[in-house]
C-alpha positions in Angstrom: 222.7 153.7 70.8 223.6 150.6 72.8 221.9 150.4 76.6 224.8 150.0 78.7 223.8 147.8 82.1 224.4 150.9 84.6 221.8 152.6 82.2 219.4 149.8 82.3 219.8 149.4 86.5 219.5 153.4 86.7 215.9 153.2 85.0 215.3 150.0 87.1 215.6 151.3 90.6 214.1 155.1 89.6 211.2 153.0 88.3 210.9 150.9 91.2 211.0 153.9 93.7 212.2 151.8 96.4 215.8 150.2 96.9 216.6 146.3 95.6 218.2 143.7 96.3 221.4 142.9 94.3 220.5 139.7 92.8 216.8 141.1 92.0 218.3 144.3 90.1 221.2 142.0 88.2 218.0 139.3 87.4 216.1 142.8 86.0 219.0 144.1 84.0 219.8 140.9 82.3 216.5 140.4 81.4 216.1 143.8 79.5 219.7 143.3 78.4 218.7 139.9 77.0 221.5 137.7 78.0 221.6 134.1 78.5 222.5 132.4 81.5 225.9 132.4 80.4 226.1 135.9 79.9 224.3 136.3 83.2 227.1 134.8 85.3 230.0 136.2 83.0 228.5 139.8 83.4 227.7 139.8 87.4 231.1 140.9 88.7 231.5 143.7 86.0 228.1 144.9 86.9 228.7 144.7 90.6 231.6 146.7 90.0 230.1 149.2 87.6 227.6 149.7 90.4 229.8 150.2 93.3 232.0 153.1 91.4 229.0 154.9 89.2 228.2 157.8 91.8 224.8 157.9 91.4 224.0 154.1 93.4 224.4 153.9 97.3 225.2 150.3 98.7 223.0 149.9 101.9 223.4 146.9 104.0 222.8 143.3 103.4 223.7 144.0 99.5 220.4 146.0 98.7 221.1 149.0 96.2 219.3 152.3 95.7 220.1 156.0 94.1 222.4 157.3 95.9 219.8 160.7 95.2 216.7 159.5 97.2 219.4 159.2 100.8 221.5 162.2 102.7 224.5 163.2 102.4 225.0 161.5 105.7 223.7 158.1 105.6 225.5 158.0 101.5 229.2 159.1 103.0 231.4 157.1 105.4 233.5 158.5 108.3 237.1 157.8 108.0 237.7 159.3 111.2 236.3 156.2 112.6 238.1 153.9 110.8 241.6 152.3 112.7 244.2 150.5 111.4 245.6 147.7 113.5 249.1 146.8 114.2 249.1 144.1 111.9 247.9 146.6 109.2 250.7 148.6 109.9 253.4 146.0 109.6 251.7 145.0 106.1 252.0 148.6 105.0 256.0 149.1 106.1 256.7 146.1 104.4 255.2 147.4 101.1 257.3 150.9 101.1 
């Protein structure tokens, strides 16, 4: 069966025990995947976006990564409540229905 690079990054961080960097976890991925530098920089955005909608990783600031299992339920959910829309968003919006 073929490691897939969520797979690989979900071993990483539970072995590391700690939360990473970004651009340390993709370095330690793509080593165990075995790519190239070519393959390095074509698979980064794929893998940053496998990351950011696989439930089990939790984005923390300044781009570090961790298991979404080792924080709350808290700190890993946001509060739309507190989100606002301006009025500029709002004219966007009307224009698009």
């Amino acid at each position: 069966m073929k490691k897939s690079m969520i797979d690989v990054a979900l071993r990483v961080l539970k072995e590391q025990k700690e939360p990473m960097s970004f651009i340390n976890l993709w370095t330690e991925v793509s080593k165990e995947m075995g790519y190239n530098e070519s393959q390095f920089e074509d698979n980064i955005a794929q893998f940053y976006t496998d990351l950011s909608i696989d439930g089990r990783f939790f984005s923390m600031p300044k781009n570090f990564w961790d298991l979404k299992s080792r924080h709350t339920l808290s700190e890993s959910t946001m509060d739309t409540d507190s989100l606002s829309i301006d009025d500029e968003d709002e004219e966007e919006i009307e224009e698009i229905e």
